[in-house]
py3Dmol code that shows the C-alpha trace and the ligand (Angstrom):
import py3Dmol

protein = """\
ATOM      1  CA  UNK A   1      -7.817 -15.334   8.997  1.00  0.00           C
ATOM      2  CA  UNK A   2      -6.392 -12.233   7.230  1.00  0.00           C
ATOM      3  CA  UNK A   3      -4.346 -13.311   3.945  1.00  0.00           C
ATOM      4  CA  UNK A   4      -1.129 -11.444   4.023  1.00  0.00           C
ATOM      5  CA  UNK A   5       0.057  -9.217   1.774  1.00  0.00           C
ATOM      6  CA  UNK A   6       3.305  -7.814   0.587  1.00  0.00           C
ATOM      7  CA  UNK A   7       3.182  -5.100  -2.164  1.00  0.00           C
ATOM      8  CA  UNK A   8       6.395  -3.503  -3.538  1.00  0.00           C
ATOM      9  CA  UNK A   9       6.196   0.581  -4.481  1.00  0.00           C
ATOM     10  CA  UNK A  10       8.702   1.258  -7.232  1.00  0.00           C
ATOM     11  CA  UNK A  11       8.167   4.575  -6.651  1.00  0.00           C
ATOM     12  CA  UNK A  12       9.576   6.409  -9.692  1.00  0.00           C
ATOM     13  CA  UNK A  13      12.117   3.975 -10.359  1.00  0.00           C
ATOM     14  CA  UNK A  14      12.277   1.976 -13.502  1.00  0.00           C
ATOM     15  CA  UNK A  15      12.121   2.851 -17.680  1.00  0.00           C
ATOM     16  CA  UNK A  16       9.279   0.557 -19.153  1.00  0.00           C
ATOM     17  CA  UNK A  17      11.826  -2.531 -20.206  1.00  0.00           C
ATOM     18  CA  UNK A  18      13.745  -2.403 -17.258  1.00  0.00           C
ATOM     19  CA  UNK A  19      10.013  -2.964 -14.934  1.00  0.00           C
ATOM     20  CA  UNK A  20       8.955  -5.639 -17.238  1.00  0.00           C
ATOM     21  CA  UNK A  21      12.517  -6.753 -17.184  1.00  0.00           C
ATOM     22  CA  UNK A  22      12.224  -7.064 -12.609  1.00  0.00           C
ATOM     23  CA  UNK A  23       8.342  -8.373 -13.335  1.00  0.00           C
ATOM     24  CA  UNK A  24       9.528 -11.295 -15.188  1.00  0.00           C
ATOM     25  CA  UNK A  25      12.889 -12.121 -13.278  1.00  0.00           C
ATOM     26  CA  UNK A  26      10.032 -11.959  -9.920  1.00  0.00           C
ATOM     27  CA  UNK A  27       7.247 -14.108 -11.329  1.00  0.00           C
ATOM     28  CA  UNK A  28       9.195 -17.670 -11.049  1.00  0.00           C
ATOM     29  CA  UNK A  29      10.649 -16.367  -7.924  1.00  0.00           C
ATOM     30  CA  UNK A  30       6.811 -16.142  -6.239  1.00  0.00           C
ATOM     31  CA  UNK A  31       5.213 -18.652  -8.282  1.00  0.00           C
ATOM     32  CA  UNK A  32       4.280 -20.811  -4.893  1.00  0.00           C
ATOM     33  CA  UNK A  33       4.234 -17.765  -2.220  1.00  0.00           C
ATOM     34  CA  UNK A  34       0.390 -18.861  -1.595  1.00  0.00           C
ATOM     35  CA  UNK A  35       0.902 -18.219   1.941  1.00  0.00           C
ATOM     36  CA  UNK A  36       0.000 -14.029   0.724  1.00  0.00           C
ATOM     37  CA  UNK A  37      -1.354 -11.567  -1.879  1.00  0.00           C
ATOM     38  CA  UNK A  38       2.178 -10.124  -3.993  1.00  0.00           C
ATOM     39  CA  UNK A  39       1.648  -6.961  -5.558  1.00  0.00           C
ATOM     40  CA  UNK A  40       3.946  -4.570  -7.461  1.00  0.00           C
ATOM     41  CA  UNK A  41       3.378  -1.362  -8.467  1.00  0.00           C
ATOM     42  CA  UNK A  42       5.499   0.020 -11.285  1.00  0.00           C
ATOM     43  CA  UNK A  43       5.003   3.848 -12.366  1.00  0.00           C
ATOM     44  CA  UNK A  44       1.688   4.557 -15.187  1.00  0.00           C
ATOM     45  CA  UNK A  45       3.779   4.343 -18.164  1.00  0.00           C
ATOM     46  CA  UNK A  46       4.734   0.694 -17.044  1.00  0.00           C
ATOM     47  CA  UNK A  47       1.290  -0.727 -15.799  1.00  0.00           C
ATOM     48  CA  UNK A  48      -0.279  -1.539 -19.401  1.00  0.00           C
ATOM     49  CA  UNK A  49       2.704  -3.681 -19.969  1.00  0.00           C
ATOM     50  CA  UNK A  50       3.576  -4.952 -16.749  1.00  0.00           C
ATOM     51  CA  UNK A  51       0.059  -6.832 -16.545  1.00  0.00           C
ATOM     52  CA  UNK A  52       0.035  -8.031 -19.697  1.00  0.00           C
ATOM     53  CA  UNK A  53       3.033  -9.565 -19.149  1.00  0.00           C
ATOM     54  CA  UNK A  54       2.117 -10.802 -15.474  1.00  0.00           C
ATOM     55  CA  UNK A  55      -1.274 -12.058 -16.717  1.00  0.00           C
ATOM     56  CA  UNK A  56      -2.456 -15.353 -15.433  1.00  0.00           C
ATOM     57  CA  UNK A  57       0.449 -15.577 -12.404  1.00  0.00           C
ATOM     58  CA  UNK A  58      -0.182 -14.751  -9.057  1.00  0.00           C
ATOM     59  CA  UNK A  59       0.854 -11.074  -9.233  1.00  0.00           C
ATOM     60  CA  UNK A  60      -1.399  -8.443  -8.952  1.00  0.00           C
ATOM     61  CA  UNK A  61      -0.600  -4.845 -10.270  1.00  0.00           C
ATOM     62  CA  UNK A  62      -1.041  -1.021  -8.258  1.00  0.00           C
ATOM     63  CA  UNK A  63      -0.762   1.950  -9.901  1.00  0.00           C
ATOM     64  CA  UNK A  64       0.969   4.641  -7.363  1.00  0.00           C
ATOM     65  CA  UNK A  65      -1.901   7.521  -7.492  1.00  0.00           C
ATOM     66  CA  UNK A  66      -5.105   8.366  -9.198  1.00  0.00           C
ATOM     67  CA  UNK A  67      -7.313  10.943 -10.034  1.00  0.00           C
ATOM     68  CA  UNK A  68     -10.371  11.836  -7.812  1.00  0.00           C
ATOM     69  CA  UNK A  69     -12.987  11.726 -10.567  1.00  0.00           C
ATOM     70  CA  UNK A  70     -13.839   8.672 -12.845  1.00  0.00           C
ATOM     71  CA  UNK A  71     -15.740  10.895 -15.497  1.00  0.00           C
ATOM     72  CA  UNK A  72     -14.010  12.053 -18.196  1.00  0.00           C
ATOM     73  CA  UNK A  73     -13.328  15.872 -18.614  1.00  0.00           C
ATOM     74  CA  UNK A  74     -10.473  18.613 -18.300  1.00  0.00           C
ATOM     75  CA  UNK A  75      -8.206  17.289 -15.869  1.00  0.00           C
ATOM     76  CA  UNK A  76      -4.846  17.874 -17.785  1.00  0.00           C
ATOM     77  CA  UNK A  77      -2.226  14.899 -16.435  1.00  0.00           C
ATOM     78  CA  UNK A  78      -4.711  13.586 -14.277  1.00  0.00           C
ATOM     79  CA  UNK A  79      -5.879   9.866 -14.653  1.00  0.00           C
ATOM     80  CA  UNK A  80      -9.009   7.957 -13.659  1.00  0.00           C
ATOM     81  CA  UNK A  81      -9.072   5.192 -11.575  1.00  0.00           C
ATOM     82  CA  UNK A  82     -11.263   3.563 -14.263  1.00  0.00           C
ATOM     83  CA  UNK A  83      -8.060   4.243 -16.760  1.00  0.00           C
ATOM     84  CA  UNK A  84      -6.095   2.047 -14.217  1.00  0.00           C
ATOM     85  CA  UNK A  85      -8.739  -0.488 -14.096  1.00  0.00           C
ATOM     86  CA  UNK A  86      -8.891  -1.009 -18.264  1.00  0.00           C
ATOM     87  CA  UNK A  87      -5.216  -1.409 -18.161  1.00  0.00           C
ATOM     88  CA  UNK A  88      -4.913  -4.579 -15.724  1.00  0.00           C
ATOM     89  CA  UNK A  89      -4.449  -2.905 -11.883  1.00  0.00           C
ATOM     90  CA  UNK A  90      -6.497  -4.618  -9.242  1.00  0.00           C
ATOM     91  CA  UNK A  91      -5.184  -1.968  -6.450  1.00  0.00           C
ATOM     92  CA  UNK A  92      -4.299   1.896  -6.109  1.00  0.00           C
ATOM     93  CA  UNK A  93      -1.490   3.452  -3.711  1.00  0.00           C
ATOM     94  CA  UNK A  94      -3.638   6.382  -1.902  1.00  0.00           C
ATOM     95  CA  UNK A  95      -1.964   9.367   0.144  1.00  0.00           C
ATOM     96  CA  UNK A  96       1.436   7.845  -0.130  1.00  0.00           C
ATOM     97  CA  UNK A  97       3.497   9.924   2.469  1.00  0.00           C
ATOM     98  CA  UNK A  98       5.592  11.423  -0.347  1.00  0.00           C
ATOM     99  CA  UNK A  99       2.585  12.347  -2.046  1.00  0.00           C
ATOM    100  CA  UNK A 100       1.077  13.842   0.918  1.00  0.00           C
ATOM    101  CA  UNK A 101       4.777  16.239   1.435  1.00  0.00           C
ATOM    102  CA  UNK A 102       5.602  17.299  -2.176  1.00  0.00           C
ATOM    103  CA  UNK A 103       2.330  17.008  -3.669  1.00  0.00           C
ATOM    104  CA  UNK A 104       0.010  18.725  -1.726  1.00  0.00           C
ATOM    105  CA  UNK A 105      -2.053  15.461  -0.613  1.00  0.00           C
ATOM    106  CA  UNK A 106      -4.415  16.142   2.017  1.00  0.00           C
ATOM    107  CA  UNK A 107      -6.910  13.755   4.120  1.00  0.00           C
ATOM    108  CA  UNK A 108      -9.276  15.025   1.810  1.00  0.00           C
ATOM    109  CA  UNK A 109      -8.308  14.490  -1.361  1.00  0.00           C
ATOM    110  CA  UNK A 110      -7.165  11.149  -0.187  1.00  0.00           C
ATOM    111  CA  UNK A 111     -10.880  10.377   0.780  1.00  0.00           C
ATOM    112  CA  UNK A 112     -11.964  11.652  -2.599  1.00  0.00           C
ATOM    113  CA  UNK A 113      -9.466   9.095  -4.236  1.00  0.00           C
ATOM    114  CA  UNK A 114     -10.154   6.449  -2.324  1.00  0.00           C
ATOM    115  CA  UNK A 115     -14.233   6.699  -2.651  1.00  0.00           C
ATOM    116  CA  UNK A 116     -13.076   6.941  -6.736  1.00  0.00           C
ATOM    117  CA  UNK A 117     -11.000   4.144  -6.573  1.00  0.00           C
ATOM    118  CA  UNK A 118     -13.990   1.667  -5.062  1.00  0.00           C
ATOM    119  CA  UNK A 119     -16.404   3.009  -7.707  1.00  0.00           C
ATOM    120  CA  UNK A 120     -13.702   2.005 -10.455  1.00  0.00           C
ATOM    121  CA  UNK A 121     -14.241  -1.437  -8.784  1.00  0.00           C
ATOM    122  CA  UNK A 122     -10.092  -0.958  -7.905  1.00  0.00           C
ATOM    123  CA  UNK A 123      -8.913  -2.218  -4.155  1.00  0.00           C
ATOM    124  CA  UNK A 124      -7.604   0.830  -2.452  1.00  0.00           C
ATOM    125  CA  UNK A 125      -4.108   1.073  -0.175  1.00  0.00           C
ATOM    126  CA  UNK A 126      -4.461   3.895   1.700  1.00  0.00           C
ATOM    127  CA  UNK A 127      -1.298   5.282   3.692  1.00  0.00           C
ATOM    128  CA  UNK A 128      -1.050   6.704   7.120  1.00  0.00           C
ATOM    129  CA  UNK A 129       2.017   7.586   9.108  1.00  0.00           C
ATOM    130  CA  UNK A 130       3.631  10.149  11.464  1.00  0.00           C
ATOM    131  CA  UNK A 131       6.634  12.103  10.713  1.00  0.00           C
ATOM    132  CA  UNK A 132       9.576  12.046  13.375  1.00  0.00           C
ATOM    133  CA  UNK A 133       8.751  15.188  15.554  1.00  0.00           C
ATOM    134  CA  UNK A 134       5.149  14.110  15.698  1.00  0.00           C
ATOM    135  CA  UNK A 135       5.938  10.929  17.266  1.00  0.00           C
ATOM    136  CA  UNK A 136       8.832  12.729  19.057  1.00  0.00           C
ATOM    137  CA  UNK A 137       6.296  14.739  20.602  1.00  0.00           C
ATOM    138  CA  UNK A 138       3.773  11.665  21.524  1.00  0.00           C
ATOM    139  CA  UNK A 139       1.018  12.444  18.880  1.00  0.00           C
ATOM    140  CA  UNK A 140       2.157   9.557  16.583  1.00  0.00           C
ATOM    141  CA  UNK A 141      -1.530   7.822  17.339  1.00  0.00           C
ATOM    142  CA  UNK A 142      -3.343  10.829  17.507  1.00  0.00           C
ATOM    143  CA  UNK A 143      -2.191  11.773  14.259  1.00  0.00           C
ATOM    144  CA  UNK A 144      -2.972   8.806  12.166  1.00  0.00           C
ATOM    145  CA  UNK A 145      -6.296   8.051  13.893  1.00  0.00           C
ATOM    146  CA  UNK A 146      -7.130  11.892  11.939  1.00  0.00           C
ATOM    147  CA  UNK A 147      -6.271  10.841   8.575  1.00  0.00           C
ATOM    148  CA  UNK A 148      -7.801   7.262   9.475  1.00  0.00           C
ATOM    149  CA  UNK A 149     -10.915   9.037  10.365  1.00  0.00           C
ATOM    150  CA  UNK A 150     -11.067  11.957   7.380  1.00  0.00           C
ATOM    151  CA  UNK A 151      -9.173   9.357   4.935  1.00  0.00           C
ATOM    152  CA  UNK A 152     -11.810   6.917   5.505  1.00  0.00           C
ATOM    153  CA  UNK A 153     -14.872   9.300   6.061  1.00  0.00           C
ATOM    154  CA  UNK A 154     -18.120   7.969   4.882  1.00  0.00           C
ATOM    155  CA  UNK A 155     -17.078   4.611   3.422  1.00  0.00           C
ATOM    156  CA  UNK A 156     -19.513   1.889   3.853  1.00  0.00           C
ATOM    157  CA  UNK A 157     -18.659  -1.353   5.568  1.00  0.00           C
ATOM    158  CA  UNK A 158     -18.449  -3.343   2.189  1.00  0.00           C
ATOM    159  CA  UNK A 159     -16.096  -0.212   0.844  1.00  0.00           C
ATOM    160  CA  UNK A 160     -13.645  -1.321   3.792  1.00  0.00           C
ATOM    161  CA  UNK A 161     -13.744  -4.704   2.558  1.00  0.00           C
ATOM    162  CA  UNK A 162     -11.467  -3.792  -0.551  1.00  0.00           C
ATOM    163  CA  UNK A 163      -9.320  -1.524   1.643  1.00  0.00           C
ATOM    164  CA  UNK A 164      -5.890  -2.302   2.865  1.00  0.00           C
ATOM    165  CA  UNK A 165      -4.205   0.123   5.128  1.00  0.00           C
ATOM    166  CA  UNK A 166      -0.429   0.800   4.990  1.00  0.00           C
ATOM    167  CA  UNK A 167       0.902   2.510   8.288  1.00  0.00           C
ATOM    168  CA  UNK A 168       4.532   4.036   7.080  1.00  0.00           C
ATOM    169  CA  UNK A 169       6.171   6.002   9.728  1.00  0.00           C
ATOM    170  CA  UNK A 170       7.715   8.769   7.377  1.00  0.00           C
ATOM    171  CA  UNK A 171      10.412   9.049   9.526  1.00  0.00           C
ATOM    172  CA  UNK A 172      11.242   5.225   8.397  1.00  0.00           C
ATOM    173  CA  UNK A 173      10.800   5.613   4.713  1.00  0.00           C
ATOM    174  CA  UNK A 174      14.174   5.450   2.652  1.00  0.00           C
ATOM    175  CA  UNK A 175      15.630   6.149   5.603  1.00  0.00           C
ATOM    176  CA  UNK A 176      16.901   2.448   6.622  1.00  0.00           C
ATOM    177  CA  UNK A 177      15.715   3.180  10.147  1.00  0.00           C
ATOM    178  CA  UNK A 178      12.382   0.930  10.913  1.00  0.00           C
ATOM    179  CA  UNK A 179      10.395   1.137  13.603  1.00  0.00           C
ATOM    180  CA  UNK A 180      10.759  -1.734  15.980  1.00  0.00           C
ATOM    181  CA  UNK A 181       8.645  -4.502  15.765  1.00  0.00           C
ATOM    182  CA  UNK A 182       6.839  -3.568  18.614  1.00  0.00           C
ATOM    183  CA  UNK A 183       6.099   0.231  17.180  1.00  0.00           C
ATOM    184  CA  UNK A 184       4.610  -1.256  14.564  1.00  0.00           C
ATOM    185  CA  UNK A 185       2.295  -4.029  16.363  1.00  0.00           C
ATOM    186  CA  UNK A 186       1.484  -0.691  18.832  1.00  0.00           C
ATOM    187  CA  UNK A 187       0.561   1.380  15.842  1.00  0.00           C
ATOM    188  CA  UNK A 188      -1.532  -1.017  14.184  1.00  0.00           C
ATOM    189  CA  UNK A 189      -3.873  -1.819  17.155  1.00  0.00           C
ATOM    190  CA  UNK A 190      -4.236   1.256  17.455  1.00  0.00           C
ATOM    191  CA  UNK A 191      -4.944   1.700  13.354  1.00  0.00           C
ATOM    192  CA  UNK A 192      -7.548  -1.599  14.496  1.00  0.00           C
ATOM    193  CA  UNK A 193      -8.964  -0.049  17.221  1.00  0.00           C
ATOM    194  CA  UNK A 194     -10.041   3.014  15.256  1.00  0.00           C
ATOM    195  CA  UNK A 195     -11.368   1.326  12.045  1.00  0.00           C
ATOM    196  CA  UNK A 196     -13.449  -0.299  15.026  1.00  0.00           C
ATOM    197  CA  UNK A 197     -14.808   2.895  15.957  1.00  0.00           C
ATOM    198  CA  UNK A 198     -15.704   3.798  12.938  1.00  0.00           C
ATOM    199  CA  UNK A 199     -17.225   0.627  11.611  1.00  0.00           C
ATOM    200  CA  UNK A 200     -17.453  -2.188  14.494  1.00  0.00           C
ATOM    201  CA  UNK A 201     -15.029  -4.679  15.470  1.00  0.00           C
ATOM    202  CA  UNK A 202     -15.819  -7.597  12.837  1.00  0.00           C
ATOM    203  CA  UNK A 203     -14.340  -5.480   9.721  1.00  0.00           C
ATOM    204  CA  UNK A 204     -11.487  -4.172  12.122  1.00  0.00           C
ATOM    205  CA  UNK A 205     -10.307  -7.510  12.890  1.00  0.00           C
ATOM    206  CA  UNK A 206     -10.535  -8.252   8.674  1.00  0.00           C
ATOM    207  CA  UNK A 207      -9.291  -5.474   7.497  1.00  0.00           C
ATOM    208  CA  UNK A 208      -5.318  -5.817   6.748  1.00  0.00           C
ATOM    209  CA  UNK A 209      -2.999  -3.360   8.128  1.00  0.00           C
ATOM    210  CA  UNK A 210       0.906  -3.283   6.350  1.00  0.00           C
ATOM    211  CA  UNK A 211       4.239  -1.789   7.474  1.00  0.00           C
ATOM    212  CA  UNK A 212       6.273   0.194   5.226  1.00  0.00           C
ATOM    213  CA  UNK A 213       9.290   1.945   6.275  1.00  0.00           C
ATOM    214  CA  UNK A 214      12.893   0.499   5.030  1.00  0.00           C
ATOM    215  CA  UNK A 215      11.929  -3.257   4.947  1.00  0.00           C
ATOM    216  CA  UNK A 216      14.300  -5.552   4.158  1.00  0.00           C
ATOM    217  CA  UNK A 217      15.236  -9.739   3.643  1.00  0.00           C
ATOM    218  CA  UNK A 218      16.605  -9.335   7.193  1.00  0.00           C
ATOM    219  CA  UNK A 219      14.283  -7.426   8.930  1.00  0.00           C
ATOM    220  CA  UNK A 220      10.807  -8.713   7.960  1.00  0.00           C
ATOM    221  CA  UNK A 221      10.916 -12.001   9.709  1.00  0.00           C
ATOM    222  CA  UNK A 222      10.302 -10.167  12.706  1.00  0.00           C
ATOM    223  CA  UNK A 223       7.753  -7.233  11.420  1.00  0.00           C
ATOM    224  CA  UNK A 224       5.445  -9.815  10.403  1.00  0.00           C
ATOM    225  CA  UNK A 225       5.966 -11.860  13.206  1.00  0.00           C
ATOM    226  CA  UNK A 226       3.948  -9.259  15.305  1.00  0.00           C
ATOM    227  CA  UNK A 227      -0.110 -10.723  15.263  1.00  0.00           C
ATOM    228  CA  UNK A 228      -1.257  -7.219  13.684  1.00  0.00           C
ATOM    229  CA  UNK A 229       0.907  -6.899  10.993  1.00  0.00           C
ATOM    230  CA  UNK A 230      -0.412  -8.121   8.088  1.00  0.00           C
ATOM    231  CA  UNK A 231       2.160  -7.325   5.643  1.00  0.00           C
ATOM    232  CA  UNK A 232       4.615  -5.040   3.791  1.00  0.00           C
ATOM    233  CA  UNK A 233       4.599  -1.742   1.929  1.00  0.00           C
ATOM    234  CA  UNK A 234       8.234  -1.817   0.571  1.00  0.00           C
ATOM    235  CA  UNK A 235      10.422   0.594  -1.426  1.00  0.00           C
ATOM    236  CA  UNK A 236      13.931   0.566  -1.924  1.00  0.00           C
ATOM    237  CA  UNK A 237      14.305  -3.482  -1.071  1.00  0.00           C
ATOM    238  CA  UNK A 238      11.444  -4.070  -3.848  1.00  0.00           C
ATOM    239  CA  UNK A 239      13.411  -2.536  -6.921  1.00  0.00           C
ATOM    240  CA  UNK A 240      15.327  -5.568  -7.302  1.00  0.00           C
ATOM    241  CA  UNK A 241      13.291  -8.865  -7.924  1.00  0.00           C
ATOM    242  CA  UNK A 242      15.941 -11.361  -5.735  1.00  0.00           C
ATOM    243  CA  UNK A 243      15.518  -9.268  -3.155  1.00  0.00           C
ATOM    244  CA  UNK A 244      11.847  -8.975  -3.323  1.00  0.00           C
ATOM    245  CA  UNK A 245      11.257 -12.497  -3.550  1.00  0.00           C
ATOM    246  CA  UNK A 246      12.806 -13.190  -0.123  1.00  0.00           C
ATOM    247  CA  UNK A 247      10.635 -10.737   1.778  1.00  0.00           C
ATOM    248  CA  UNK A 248       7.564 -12.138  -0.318  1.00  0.00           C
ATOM    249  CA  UNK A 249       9.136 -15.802   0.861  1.00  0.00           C
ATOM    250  CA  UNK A 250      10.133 -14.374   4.266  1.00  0.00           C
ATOM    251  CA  UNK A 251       8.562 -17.535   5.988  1.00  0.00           C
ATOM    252  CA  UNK A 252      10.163 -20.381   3.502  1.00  0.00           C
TER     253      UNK A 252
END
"""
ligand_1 = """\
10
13P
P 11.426 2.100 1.726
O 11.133 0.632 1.856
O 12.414 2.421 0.648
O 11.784 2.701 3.062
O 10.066 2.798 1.268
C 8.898 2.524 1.940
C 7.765 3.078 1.172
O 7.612 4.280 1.060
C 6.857 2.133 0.510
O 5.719 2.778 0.042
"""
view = py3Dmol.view(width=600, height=400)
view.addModel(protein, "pdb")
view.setStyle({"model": 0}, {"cartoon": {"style": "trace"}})
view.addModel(ligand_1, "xyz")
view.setStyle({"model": 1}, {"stick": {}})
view.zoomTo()
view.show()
């Protein structure tokens, strides 16, 4: 049985006391979701603070990006996964589409993150997704089985155990257009099917696969109804903590 998970990217929304402010105005609201993993992930400036203050409740903290090295040295504005790690978060947002557009991302630095991550003992959430004239032009598979294959490149079957994969069409990000239910369920069999190849069936069918791509309270009774969706990556509809709370609670 996978254990969901629904993990909110505030992107770079939020000065330090208004995240702690939406931390603490979340952590009554998903005091008894048991039913998955909640996970926020405020910008670097917030995390120290944001997990001390969400310390012993059942919210876990991601920063949004790392650095590809944990040894110290001259990497001006770059920081270490193991930096993340002494300052409370359990997870790391890898290759973030947005990341991969403005910020020069590739499959292989997003390998070399992810492999840094692990070794920082951090959970990584690696993103995958097509943009619109990709899947317009019927390569939407094609192309995330390549980053699946170069993102993931030489990770060891326990590595995969603290890896969650987020498929986020980028044409669905901010955009308020998701992809249908059954684009996503498609998508992440197909995500399944190529983690299989890679490293055998028994972690594929483990290994938790989340949507992102303008989720909302109304729409994500039906995304995770589909029986490979695992979760939520969400945005915009995770800034706010009421509205948060009722996609973490979508089931209730
Ligand atoms: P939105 O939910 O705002 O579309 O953003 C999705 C996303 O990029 C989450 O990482």
């Amino acid at each position: 049985m996978r254990k969901r998970v629904i993990a909110g990217n505030w992107k770079m929304y939020k000065l330090l006391a208004q995240a702690v402010d939406t931390a603490l105005e979340l952590k009554p609201l998903v005091a008894n979701a048991n039913h998955c993993e909640v996970i926020v992930a405020p910008v670097f400036t917030a995390l120290k603070t944001v997990s001390d203050r969400l310390e012993g409740s059942n919210i876990k903290v991601a920063a949004q990006n790392c650095a590809a090295q944990n040894d110290f040295g001259a990497h001006t504005g770059e920081i270490a996964p193991i930096m993340l790690k002494d300052v409370g978060c359990s997870y790391v947002i890898i290759g973030h589409s947005e990341r991969r557009q403005f910020y020069g991302e590739t499959d292989a630095s997003v390998n070399q993150k992810t492999k840094a991550a692990l070794a920082a003992g951090l959970a990584a959430i690696v993103c995958v997704g097509e943009m619109l004239a990709e899947r317009e032009a019927g390569n939407a598979e094609a192309v995330v089985q390549a980053q699946l294959k170069s993102g993931l490149e030489g990770l060891t079957v326990a590595d995969m155990e603290r890896i969650i994969i987020a498929y986020e069409p980028v044409w669905a990000i901010g955009t308020g257009k998701t992809a249908s239910p059954e684009q996503a369920q498609d998508m992440h069999v197909a995500v399944r099917k190529t983690v299989a190849s890679m490293h055998g069936r028994d972690i594929a069918d483990r290994v938790r696969i989340l949507y992102g791509g303008s989720v909302k309270p109304d729409n994500i009774a039906s995304i995770m109804a589909q029986p490979d969706v695992d979760g939520a990556l969400v945005g915009g509809a995770s800034l706010e903590a009421e509205s948060f709370a009722r996609i973490v609670n979508f089931d209730r």
